[in-house]
TIDO-78001 format. One record per residue: residue in one letter; x, y, z of N, C-alpha, C in turn. Coordinates in steps of 0.1 Angstrom, whole numbers, padded with zeros to 4 digits, always signed. Example, Ala and Ser with C-alpha at 12.3 -4.5 7.8 and 13.67 -1.06 7.14 Angstrom:
% TIDO-78001
A+0132-0057+0078+0123-0045+0078+0132-0033+0078;S+0128-0022+0071+0137-0011+0071+0129+0000+0079;
***
This chain:
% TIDO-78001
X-0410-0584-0945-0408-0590-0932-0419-0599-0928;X-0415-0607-0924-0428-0618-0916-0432-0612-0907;X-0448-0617-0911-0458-0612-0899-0454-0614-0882;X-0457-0629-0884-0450-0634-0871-0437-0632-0865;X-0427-0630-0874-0414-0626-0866-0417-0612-0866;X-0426-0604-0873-0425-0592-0872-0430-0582-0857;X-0440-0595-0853-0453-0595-0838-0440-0596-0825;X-0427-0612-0833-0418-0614-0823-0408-0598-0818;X-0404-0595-0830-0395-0581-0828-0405-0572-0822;X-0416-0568-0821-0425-0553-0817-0426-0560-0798;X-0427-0575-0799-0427-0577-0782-0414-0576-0775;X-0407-0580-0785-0391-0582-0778-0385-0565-0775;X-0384-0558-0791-0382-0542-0786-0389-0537-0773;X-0402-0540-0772-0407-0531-0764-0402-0538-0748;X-0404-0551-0747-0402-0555-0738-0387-0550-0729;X-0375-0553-0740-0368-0547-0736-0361-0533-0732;X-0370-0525-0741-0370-0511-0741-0375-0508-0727;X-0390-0514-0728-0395-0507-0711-0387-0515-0699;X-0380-0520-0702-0372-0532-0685-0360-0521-0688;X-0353-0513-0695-0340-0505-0694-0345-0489-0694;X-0355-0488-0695-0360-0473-0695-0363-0469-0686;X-0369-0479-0676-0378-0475-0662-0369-0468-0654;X-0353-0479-0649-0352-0470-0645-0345-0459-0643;X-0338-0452-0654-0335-0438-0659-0346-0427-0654;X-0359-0430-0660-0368-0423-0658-0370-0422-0647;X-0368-0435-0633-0375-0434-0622-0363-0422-0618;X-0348-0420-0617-0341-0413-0618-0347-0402-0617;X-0352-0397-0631-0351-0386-0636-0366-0378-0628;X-0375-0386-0622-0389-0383-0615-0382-0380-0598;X-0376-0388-0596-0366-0383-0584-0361-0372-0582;X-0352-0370-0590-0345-0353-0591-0354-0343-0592;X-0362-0344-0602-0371-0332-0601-0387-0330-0592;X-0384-0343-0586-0397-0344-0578-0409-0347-0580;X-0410-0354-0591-0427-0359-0597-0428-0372-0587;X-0433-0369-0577-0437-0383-0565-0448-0383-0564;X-0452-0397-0558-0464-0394-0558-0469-0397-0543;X-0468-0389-0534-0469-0387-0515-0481-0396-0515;X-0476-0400-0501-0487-0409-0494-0501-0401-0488;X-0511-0404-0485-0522-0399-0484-0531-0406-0479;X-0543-0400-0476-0556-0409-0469-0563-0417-0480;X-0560-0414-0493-0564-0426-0508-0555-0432-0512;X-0542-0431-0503-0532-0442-0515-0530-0455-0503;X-0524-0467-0510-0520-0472-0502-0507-0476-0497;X-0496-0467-0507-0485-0469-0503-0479-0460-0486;X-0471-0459-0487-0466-0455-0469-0454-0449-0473;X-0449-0445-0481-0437-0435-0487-0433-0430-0503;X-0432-0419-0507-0434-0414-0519-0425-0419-0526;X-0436-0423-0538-0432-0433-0550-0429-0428-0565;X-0417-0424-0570-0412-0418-0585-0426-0415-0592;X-0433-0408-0599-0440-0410-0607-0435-0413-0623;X-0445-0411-0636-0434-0406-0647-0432-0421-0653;X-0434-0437-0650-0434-0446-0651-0440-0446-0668;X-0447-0440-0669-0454-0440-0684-0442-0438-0692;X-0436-0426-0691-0428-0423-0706-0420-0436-0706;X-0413-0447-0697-0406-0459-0706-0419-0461-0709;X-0433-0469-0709-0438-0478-0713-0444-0470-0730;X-0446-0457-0728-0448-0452-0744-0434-0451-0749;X-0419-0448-0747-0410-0449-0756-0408-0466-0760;X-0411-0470-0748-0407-0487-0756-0419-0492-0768;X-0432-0483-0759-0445-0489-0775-0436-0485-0788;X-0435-0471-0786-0432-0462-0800-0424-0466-0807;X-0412-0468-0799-0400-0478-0806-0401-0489-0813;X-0412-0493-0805-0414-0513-0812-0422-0513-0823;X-0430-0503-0821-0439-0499-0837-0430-0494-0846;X-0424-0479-0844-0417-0480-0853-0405-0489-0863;X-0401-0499-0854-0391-0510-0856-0398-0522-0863;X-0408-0525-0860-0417-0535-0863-0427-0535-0872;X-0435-0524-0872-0451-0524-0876-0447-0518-0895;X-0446-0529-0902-0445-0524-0920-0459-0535-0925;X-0459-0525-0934-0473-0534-0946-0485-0534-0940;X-0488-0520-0931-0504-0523-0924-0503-0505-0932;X-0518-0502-0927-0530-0488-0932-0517-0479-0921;X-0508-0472-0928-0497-0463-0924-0511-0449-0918;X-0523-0447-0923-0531-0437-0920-0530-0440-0903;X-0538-0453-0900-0542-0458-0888-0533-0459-0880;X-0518-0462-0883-0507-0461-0880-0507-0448-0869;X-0504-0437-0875-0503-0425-0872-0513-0421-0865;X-0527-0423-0870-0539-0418-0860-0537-0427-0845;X-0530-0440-0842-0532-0443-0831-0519-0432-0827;X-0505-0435-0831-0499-0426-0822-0500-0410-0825;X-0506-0406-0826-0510-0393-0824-0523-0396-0815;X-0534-0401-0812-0537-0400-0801-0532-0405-0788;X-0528-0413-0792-0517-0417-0777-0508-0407-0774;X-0500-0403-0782-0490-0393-0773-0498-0383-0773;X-0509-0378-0776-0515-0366-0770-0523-0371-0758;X-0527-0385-0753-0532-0382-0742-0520-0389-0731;X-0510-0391-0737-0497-0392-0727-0490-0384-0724;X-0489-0372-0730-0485-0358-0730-0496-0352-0715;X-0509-0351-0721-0517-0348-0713-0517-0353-0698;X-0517-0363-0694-0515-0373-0686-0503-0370-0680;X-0491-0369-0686-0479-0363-0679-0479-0348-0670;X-0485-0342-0678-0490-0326-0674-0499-0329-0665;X-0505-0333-0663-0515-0338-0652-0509-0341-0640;X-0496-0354-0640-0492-0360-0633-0480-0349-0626;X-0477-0337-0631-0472-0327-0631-0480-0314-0625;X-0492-0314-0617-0502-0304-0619-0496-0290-0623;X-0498-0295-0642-0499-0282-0645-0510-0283-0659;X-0518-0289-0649-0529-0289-0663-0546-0290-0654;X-0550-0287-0660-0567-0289-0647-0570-0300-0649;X-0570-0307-0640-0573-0319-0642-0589-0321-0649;X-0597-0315-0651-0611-0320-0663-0604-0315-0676;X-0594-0316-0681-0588-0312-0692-0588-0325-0701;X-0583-0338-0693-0579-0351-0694-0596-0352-0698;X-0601-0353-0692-0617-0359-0694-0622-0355-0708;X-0625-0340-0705-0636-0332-0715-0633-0328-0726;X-0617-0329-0726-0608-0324-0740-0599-0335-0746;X-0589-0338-0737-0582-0350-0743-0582-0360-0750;X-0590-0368-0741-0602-0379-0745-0605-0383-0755;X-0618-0373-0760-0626-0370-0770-0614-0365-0782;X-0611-0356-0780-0601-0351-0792-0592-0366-0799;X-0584-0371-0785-0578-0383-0794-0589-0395-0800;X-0598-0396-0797-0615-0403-0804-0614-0399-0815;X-0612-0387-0817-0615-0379-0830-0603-0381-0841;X-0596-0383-0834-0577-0387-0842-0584-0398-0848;X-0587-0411-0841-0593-0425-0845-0599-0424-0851;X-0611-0416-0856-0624-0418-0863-0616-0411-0878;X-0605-0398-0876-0600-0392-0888-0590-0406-0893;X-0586-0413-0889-0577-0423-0895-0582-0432-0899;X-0600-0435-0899-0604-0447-0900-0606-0453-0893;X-0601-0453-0883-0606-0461-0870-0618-0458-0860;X-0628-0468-0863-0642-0465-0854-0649-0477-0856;X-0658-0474-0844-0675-0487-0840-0679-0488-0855;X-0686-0502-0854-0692-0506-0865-0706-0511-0855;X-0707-0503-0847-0722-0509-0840-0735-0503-0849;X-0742-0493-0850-0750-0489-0851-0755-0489-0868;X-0742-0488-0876-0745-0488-0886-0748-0506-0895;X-0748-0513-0883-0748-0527-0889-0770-0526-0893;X-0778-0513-0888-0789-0514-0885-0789-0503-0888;X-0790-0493-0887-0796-0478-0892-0783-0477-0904;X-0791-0473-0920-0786-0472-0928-0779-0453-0928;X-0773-0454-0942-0766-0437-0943-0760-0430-0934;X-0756-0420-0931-0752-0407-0926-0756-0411-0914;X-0768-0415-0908-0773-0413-0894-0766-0425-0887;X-0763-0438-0891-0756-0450-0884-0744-0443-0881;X-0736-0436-0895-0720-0432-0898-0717-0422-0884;X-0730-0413-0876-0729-0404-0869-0731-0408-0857;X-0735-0420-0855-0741-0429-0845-0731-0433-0844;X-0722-0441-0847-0710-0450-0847-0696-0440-0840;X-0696-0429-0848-0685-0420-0845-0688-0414-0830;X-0704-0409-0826-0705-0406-0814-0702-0420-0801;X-0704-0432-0807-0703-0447-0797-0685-0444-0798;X-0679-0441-0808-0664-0444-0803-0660-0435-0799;X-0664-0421-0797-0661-0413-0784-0661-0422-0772;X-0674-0424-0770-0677-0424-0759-0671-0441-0754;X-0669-0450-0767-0656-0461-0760-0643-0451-0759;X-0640-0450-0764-0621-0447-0760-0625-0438-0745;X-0635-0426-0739-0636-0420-0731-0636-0430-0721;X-0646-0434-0722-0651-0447-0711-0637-0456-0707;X-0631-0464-0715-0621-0475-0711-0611-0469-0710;X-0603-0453-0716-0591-0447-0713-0592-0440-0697;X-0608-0440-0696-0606-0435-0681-0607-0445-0672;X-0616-0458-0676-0616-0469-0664-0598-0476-0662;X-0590-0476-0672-0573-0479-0670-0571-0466-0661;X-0574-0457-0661-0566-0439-0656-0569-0444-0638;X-0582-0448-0634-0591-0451-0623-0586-0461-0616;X-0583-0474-0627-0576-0488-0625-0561-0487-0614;X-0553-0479-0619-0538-0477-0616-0542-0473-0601;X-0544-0478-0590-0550-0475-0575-0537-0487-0567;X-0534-0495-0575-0524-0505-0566-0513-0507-0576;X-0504-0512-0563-0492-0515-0570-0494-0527-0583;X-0492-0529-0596-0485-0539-0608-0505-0542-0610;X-0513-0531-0605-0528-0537-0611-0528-0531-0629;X-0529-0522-0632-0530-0516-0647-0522-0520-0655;X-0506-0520-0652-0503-0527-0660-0503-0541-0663;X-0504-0548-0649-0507-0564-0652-0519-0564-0660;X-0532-0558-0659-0544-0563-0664-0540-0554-0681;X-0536-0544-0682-0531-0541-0699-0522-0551-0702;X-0513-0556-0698-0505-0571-0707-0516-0585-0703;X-0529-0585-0698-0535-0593-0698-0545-0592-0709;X-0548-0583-0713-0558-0576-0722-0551-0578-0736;X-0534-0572-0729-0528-0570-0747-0525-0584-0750;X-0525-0596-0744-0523-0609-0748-0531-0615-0752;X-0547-0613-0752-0557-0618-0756-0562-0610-0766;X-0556-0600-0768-0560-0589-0776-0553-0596-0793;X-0539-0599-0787-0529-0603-0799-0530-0616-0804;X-0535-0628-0796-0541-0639-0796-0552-0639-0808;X-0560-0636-0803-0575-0634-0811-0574-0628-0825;X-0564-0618-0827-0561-0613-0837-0551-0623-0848;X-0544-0632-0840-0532-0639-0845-0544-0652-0850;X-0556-0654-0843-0562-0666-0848-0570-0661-0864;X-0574-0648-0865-0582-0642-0874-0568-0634-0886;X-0558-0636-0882-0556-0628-0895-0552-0610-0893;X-0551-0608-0884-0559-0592-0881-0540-0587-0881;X-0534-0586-0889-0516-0581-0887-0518-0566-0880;X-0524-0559-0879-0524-0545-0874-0526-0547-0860;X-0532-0555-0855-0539-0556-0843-0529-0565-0836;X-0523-0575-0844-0511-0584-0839-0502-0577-0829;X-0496-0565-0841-0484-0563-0838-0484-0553-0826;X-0501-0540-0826-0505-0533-0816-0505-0543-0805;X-0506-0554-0804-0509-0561-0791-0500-0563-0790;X-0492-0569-0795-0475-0577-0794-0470-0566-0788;X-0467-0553-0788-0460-0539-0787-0462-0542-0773;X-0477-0536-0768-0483-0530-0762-0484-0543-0747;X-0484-0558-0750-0478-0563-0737-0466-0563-0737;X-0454-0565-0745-0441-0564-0741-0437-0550-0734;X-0450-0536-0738-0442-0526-0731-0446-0528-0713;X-0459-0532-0713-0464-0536-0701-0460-0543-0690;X-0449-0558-0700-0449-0566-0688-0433-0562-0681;X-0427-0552-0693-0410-0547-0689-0411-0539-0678;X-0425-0526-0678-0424-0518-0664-0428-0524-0654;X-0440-0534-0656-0444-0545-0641-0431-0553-0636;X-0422-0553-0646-0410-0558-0634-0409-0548-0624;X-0406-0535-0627-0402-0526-0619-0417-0521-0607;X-0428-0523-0611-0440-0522-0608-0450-0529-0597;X-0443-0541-0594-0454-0550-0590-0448-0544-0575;X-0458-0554-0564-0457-0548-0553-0443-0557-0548;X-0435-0545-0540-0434-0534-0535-0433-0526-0549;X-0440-0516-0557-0438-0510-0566-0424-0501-0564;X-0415-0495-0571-0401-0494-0569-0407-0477-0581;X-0413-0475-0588-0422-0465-0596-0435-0470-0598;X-0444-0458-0601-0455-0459-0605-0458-0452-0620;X-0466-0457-0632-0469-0449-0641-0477-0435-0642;X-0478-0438-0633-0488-0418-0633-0499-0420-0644;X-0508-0411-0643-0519-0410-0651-0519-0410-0663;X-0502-0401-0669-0500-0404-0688-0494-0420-0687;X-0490-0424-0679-0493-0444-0687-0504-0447-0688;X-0513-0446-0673-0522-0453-0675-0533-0451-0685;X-0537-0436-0686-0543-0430-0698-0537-0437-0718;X-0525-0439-0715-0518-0443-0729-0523-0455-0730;X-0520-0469-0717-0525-0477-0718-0537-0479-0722;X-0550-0474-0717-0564-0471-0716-0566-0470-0732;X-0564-0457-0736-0565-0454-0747-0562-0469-0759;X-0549-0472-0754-0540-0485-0766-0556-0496-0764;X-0557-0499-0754-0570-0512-0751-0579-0506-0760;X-0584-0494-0761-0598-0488-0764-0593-0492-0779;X-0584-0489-0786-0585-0492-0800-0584-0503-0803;X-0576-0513-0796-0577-0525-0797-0588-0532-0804;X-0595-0527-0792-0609-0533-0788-0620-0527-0803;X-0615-0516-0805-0622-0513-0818-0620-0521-0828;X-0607-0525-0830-0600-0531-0843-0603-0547-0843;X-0603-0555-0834-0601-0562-0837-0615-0569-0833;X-0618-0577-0847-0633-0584-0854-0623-0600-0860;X-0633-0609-0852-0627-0623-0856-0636-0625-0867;X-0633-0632-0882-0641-0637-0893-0649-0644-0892;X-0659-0642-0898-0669-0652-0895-0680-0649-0888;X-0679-0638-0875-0686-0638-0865-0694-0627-0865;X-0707-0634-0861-0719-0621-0869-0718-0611-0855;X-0724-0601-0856-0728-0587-0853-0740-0592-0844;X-0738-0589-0834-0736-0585-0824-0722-0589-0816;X-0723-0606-0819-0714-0613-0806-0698-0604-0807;X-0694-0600-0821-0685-0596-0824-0681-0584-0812;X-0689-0577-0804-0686-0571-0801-0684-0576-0787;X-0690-0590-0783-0689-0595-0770-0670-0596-0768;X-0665-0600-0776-0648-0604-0779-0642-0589-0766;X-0644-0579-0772-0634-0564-0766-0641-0566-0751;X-0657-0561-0753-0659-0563-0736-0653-0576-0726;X-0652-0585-0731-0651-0596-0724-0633-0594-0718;X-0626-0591-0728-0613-0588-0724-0607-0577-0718;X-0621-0570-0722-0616-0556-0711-0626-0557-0698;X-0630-0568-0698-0640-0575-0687-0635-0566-0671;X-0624-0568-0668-0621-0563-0653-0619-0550-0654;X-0614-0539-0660-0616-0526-0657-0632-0519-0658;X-0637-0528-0670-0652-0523-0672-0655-0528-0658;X-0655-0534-0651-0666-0543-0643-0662-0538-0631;X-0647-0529-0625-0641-0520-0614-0649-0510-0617;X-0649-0508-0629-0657-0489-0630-0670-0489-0627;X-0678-0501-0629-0690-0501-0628-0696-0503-0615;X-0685-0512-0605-0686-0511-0595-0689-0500-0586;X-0676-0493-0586-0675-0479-0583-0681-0470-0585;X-0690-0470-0597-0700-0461-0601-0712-0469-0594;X-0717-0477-0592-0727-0484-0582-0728-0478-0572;X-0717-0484-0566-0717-0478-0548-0714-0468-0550;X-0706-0464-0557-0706-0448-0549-0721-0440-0556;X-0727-0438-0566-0743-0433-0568-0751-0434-0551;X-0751-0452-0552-0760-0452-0542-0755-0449-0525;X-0744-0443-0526-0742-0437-0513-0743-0421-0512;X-0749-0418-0524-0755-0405-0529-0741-0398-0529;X-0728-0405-0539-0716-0397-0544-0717-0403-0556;X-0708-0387-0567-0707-0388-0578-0695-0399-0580;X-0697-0407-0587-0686-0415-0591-0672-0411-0592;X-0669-0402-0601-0656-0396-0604-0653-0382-0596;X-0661-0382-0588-0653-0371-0575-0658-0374-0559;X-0654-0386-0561-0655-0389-0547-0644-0401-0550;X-0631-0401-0545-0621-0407-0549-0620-0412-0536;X-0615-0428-0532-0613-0434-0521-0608-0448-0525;X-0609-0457-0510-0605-0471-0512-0614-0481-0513;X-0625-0478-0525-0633-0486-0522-0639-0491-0534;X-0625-0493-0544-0624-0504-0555-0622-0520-0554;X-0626-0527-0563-0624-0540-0564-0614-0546-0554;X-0602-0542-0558-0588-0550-0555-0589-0543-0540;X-0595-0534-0534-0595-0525-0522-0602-0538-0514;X-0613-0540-0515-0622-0548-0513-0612-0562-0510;X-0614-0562-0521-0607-0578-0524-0593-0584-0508;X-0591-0567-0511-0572-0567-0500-0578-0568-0484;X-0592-0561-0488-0597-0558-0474-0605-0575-0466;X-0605-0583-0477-0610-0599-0472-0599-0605-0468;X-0592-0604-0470-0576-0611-0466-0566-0612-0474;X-0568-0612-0487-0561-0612-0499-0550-0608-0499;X-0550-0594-0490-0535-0585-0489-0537-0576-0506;X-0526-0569-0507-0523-0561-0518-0518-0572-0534;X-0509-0579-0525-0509-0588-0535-0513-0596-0543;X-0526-0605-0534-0533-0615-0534-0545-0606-0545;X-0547-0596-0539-0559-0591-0548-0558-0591-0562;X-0549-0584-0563-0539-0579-0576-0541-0592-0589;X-0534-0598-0581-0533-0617-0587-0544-0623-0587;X-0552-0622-0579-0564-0626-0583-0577-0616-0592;X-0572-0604-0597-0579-0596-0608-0568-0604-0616;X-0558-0607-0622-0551-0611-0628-0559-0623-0632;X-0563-0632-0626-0572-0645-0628-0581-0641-0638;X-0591-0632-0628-0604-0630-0637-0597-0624-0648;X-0590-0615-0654-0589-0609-0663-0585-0623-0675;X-0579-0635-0665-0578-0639-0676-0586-0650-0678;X-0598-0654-0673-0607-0661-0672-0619-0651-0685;X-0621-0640-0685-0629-0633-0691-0618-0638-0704;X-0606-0631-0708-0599-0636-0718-0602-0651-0726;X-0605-0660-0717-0603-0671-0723-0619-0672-0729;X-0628-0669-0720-0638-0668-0727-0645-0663-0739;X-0635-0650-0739-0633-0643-0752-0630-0647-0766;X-0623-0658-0763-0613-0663-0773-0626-0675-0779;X-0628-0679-0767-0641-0695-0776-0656-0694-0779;X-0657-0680-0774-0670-0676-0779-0677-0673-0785;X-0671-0669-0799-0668-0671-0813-0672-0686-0821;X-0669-0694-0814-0671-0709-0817-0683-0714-0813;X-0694-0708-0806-0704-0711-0800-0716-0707-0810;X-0725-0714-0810-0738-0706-0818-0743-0692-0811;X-0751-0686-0816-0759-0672-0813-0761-0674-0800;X-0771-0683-0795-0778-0683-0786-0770-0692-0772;X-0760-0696-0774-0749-0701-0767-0743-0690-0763;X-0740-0681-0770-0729-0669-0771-0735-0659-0760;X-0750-0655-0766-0761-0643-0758-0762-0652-0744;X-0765-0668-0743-0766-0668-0729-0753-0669-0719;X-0743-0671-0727-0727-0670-0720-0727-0656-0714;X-0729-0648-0724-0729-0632-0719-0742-0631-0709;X-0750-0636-0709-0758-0634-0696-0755-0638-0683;X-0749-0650-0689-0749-0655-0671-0736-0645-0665;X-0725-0641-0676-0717-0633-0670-0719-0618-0667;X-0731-0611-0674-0737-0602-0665-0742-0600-0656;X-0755-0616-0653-0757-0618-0639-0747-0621-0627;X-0738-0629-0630-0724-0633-0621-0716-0621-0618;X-0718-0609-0626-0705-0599-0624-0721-0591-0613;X-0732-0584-0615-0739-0582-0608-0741-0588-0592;X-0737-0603-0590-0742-0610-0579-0728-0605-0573;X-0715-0605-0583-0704-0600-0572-0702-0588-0567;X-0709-0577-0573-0707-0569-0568-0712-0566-0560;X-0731-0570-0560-0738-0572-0547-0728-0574-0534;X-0722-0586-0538-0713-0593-0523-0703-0585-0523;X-0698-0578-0531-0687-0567-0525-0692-0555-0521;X-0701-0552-0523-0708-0543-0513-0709-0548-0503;X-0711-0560-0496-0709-0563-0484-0698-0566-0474;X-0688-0562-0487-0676-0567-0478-0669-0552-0474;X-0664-0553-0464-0654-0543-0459-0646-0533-0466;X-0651-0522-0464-0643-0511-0473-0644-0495-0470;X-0633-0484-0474-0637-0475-0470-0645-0467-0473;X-0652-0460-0469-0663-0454-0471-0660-0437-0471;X-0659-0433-0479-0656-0417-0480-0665-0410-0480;X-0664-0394-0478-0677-0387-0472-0672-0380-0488;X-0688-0372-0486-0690-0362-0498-0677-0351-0497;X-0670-0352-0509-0658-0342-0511-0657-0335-0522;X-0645-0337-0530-0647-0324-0542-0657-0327-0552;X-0661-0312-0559-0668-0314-0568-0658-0315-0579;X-0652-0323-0579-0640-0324-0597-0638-0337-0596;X-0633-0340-0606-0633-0345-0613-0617-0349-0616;X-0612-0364-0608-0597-0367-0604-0599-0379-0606;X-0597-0388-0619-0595-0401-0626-0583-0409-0617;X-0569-0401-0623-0561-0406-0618-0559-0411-0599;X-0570-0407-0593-0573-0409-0578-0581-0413-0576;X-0591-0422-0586-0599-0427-0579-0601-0440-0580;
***
């Protein structure tokens, strides 16, 4: 099968799979009651289906299986085996019938560990510490990526058509970048993974009609995190190589980090002090509305994308000061979003609730 028509069938299956699956499932979240009630941290005003995930992982699953021949069948399997274990998890969650630090301290990590047994892992540390000690260095860094970005997507999902718009913004630049280098594994994972994205954001965007619950957004999270492992453009030396994933996962890293800012310095733990006082929160709270915000993280996400894509083509020192000014510029904005209007929550649980914050 052709590569390229093979990228076309894994977008088209899934695309179509998740626009006819949603809403059965939203159906089937109705009957049994998986909603998700209005509250003093949401922003909707009447309870919304949960359960949105299982179309967007049966359309991935389907379009891989339909599509994805002639790649590492190992790596194959180690991705969906960690995805449906933290989409499983994630559902059970979205279900409370699981503790919620289960997703964090076990899930997580265990699916990390799926990745690193299939082959899939960082190549940071060992490009510089030789033997055993890099190989252990490397494996503990992709823990702690897949933990890190499967929870900043879990955290992300706070507004209507935000997670999944910014995952088919991610998975487009993700497939792009791969399609310019050669990378067939990473094509067809991207190709999959925004056609499953942009079929439930029909159903998704605001007025959201369902929401994915914590097992999409976690499956999503997870799908980015490997991505982002996998895919290395030729040519491009070590370090910048690794500028490409951050840059495209530019807007959830840069929400989490927010949120971990202000809330520290309001003397709250980041992940248990759950409120409205994320990016797009912010953003809605300037005039933007729910919409406006949304659409405009949609920008940046793809403003960081594009940057992603040509920074590769730059020398060394073009590349390191590109990435600087964008660490000073994401710094200056969050300074000024701390200044802008937003809610301010008092010290609450001691736990640990991704999906709420």
């Amino acid at each position: 099968m052709n590569f390229i028509h093979a990228d076309w069938i894994a977008f088209t299956v899934a695309l179509l799979a998740s626009l006819g699956l949603t809403i059965p499932v939203r159906h089937l979240a109705l009957r049994y009651g998986m909603v998700d009630r209005p509250g003093p941290r949401k922003v909707h005003l009447k309870p919304i289906p949960l359960l949105g995930g299982i179309a967007i992982y049966l359309a991935f699953a389907l379009a891989i299986l339909v599509a994805v021949h002639g790649v590492p069948q190992q790596q194959v399997a180690g991705i969906l085996s960690g995805a449906t274990l933290l989409a499983v998890v994630g559902f059970l969650d979205d279900g409370k019938l699981l503790h919620h630090q289960v997703k964090l301290f076990v899930g997580m990590p265990i699916a990390a560990l799926m990745l690193i047994a299939s082959g899939i892992h960082a190549q940071l540390f060992s490009n510089f510490v030789p033997g055993l000690t890099g190989k252990v260095l490397d494996g503990c860094f992709t823990v702690l990526w897949v933990v890190g970005i499967t929870a900043s997507f879990s955290i992300l999902d706070h507004m209507d058509g935000l997670c999944a718009g910014i995952a088919a913004v991610a998975a487009a630049f993700f497939t792009i970048s791969a399609s310019m280098n050669g990378q067939t594994l990473v094509r067809s994972l991207g190709a999959a993974a925004l056609g499953a994205s942009l079929g439930f954001l029909r159903w998704n965007f605001n007025p959201a009609k369902i929401f994915m619950g914590d097992g999409g957004a976690m499956f999503l999270g997870f799908l980015m995190a490997t991505l982002g492992l996998k895919v290395r453009p030729d040519g491009v030396p070590f370090p910048i190589t690794w500028l490409i994933p951050l840059l495209i996962l530019g807007v959830p890293i840069f929400d989490t980090t927010l949120v971990s800012i202000s809330r520290a310095r309001r003397g709250l733990l980041p992940f248990t002090s759950p409120g409205k006082d994320h990016t797009a929160h912010r953003l809605s709270n300037l005039g933007l509305g729910h919409r406006g915000a949304v659409l405009a993280l949609y920008l940046f996400a793809i403003l960081f994308g594009v940057a992603a894509l040509i920074i590769p083509y730059y020398s060394a020192a073009t590349a390191y000061a590109l990435a600087g000014l964008i660490i000073l510029g994401s710094l200056l904005v969050i300074f000024l979003l701390e200044s802008a209007p937003y809610e301010r929550q008092a010290k609450v649980p001691k736990t640990f609730l991704p999906s709420d914050s």
